[in-house]
Structures are given as C-alpha cells and as structure tokens.
C-alpha atoms as a printed R data frame, in Angstrom:
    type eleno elety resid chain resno       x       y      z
1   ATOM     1    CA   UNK     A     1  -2.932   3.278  3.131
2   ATOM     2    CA   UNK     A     2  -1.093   2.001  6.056
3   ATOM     3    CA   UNK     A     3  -1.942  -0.342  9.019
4   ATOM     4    CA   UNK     A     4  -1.380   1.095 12.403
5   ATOM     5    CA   UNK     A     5   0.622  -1.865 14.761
6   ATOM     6    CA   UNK     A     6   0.792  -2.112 18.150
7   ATOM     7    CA   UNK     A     7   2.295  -5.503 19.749
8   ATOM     8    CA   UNK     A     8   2.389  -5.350 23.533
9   ATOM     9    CA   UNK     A     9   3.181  -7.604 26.059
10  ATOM    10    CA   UNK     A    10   2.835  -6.764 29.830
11  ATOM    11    CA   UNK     A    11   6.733  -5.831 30.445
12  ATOM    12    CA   UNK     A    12   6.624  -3.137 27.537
13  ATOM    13    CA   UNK     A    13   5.318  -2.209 23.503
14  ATOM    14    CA   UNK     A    14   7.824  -3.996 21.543
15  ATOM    15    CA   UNK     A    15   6.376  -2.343 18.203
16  ATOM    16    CA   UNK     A    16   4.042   0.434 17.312
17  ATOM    17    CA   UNK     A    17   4.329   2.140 14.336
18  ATOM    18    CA   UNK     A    18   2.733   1.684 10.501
19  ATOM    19    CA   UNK     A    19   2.909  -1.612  8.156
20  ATOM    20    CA   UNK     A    20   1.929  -2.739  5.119
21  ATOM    21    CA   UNK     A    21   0.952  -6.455  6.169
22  ATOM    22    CA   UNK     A    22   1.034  -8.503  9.345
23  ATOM    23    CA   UNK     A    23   0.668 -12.001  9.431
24  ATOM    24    CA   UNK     A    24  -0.088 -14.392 12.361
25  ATOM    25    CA   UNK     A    25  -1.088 -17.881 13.430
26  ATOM    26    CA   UNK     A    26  -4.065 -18.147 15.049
27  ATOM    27    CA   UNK     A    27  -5.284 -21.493 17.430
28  ATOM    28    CA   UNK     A    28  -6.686 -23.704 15.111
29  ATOM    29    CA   UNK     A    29  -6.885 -21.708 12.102
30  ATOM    30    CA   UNK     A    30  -3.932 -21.204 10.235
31  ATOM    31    CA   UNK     A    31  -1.841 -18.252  9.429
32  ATOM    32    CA   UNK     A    32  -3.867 -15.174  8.300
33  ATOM    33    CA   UNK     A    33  -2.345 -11.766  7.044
34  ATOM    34    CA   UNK     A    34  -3.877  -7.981  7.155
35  ATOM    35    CA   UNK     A    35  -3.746  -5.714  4.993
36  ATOM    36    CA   UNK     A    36  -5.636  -2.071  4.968
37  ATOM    37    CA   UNK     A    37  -8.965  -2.647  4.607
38  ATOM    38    CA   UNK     A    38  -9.115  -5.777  6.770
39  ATOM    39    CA   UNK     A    39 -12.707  -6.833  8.118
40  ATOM    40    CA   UNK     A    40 -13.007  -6.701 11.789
41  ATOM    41    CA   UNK     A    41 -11.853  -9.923 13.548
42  ATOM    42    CA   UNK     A    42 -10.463 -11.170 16.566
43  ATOM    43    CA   UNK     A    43  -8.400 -14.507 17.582
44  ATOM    44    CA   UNK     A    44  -6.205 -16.277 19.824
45  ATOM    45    CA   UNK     A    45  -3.015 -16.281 18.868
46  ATOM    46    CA   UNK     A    46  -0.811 -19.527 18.673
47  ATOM    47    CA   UNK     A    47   2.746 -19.803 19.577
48  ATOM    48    CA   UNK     A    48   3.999 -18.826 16.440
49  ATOM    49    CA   UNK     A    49   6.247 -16.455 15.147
50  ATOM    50    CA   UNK     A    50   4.607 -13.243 13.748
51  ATOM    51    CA   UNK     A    51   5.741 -10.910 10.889
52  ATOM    52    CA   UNK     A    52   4.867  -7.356 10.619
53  ATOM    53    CA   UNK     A    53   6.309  -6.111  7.131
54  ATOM    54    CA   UNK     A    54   6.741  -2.304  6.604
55  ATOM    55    CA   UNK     A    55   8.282  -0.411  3.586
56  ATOM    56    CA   UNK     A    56  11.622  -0.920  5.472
57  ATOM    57    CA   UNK     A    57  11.925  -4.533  5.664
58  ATOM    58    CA   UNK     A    58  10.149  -7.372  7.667
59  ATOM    59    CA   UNK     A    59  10.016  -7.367 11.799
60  ATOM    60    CA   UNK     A    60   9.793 -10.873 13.082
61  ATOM    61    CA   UNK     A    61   8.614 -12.097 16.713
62  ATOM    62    CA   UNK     A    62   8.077 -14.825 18.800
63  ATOM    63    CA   UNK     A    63   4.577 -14.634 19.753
64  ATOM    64    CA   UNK     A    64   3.708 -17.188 22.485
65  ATOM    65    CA   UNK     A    65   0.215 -16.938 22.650
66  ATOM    66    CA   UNK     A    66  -2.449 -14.312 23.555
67  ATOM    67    CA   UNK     A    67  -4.685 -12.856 20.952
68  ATOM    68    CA   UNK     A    68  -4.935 -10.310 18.391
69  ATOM    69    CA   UNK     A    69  -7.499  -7.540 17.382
70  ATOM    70    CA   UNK     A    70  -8.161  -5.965 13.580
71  ATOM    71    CA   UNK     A    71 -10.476  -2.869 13.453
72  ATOM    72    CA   UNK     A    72 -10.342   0.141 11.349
73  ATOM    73    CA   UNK     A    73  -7.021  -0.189 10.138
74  ATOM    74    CA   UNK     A    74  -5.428  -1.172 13.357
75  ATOM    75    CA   UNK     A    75  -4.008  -3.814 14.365
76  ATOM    76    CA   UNK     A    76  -3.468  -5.032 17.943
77  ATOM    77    CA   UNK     A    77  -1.475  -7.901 19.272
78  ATOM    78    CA   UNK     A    78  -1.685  -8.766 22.831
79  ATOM    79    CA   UNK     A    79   0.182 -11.668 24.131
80  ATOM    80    CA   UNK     A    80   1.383 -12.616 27.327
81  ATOM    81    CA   UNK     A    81   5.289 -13.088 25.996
82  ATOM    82    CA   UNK     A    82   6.587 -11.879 23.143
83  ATOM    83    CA   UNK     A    83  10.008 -10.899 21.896
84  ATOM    84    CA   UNK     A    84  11.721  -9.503 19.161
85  ATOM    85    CA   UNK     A    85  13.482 -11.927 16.846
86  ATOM    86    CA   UNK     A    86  16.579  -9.842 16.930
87  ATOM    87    CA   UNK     A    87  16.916  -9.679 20.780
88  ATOM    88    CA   UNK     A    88  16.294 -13.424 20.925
89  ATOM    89    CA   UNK     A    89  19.420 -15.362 22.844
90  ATOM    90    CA   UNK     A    90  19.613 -18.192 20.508
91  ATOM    91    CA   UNK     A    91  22.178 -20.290 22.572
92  ATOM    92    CA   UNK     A    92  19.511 -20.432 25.755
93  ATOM    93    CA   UNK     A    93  16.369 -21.189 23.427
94  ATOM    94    CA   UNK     A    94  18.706 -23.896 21.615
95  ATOM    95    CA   UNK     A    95  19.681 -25.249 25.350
96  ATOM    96    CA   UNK     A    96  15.964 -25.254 26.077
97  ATOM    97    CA   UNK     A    97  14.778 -26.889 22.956
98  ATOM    98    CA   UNK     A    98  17.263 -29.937 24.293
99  ATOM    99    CA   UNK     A    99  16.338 -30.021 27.615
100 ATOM   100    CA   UNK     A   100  12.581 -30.467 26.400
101 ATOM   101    CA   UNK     A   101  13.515 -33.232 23.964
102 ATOM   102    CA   UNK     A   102  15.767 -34.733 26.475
103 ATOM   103    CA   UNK     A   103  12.477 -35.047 28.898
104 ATOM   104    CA   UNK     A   104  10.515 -36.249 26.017
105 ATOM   105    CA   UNK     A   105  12.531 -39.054 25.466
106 ATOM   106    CA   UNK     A   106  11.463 -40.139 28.916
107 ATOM   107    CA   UNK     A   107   8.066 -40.396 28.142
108 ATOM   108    CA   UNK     A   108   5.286 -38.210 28.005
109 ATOM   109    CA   UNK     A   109   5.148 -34.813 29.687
110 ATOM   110    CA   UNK     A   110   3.178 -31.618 28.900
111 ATOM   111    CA   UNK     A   111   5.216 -29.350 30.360
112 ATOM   112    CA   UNK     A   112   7.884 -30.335 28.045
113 ATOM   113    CA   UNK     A   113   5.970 -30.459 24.586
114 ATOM   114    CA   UNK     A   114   5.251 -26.901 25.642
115 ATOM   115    CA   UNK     A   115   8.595 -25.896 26.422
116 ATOM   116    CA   UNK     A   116   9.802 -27.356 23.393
117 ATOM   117    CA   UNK     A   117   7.165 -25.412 21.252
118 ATOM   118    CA   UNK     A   118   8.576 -22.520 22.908
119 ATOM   119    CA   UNK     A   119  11.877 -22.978 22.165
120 ATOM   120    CA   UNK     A   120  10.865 -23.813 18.583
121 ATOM   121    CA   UNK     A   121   9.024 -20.739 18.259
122 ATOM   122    CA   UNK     A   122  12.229 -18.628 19.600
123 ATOM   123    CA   UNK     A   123  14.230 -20.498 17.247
124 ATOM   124    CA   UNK     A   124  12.395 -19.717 14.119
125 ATOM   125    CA   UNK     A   125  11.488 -16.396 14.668
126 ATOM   126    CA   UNK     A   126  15.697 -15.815 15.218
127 ATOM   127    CA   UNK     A   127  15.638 -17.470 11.616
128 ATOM   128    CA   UNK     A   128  17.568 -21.070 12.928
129 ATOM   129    CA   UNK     A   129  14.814 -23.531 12.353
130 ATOM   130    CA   UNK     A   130  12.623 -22.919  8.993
131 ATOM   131    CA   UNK     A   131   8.980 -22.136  9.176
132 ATOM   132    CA   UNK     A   132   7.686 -25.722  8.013
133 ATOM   133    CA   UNK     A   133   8.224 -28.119 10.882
C-alpha cells in the first residue's frame, strides 16, 4: 500500500502524488521516514532536505522549515519555502553560501548562520554538498 504526498508551500503544491517512503528532519529530533502504516505524528520540520521515494526513483527538496503531518496513510508537508532539488539554481545558492561565510568571518551574526544553512540546504538537496556536514 502506498502513501499519499502532498508538499505545499504558499506559492504552489510542488508534489502530490503516491510514495513508498518519505523521510524528513525534524527540529531536534533527527531524521524520521514513513512508510504505510505510519502512527499518527506531527513535527516541525528543520531546514533539511527531504526525500520522497516512489517506485520511479527518489524526489529530493529543500525544505526550509515548517512542519509535517502523518495520518492515515497521508502524508503532509507544509513549509513556508520549499523547492524542488531539480529546479534549484545552484550558482546563486553557491554565491549565497559565500556571502554568509564571508559575514561570518566578521564575527558573529544570526542572520548569516541562517543564510548559510539555507544555502547549505539548497546545495545538498541539488546533490553538491553530501548529506553529513
């Protein structure tokens, strides 16, 4: 039996359809996958990339954030951005990441650590940087 999918952002669905897993990160517990049959459970969602594997292949995304939703076989992701690893521009997150690290290097600054995250995130969801930091 199948999962039904839905990851939505506020500009638009990026996927809906049927999978066989999804995994995600969640704020301060780790990755977790789901599979049919899942308890119910809600989380936040970190800025993380998120996988959705169906009998095709895997579907990767930058998920910055928001939270996600498993009931009956369904699972919902709802963040505020998120984009498909595929229609990632890799040159602007790569410009981004060293803008953040350039700022970093100054000292301090939150708004940079979470750019940089950001870019990170982008970057390893478009399969540039690997998984383990």
């Amino acid at each position: 039996m199948a999962l039904r999918v839905e990851l939505v952002s506020p500009e638009r669905i990026l996927y809906s359809g049927e999978a066989e897993m999804v995994v995600v990160r969640t704020l301060g517990g780790g990755e977790i996958a789901f599979m049919s049959g899942h308890a119910p459970f809600v989380g936040a969602l970190a800025i993380a990339p998120a996988m959705v594997r169906t009998s095709e292949g895997d579907e990767v995304f930058a998920v910055h954030g928001g939270f996600v939703e498993v009931s009956n076989d369904t699972v919902t992701i709802l963040s505020d951005v998120a984009e498909l690893a595929s229609q990632i521009d890799v040159e602007r997150a790569q410009r981004a990441k060293e803008r953040a690290e350039e700022r970093l290097r100054s000292g301090h600054d939150a708004e940079a650590e979470a750019a940089l995250r950001r870019a990170h995130v982008r970057l390893t969801a478009a399969g540039r940087l690997s998984l383990v930091p």
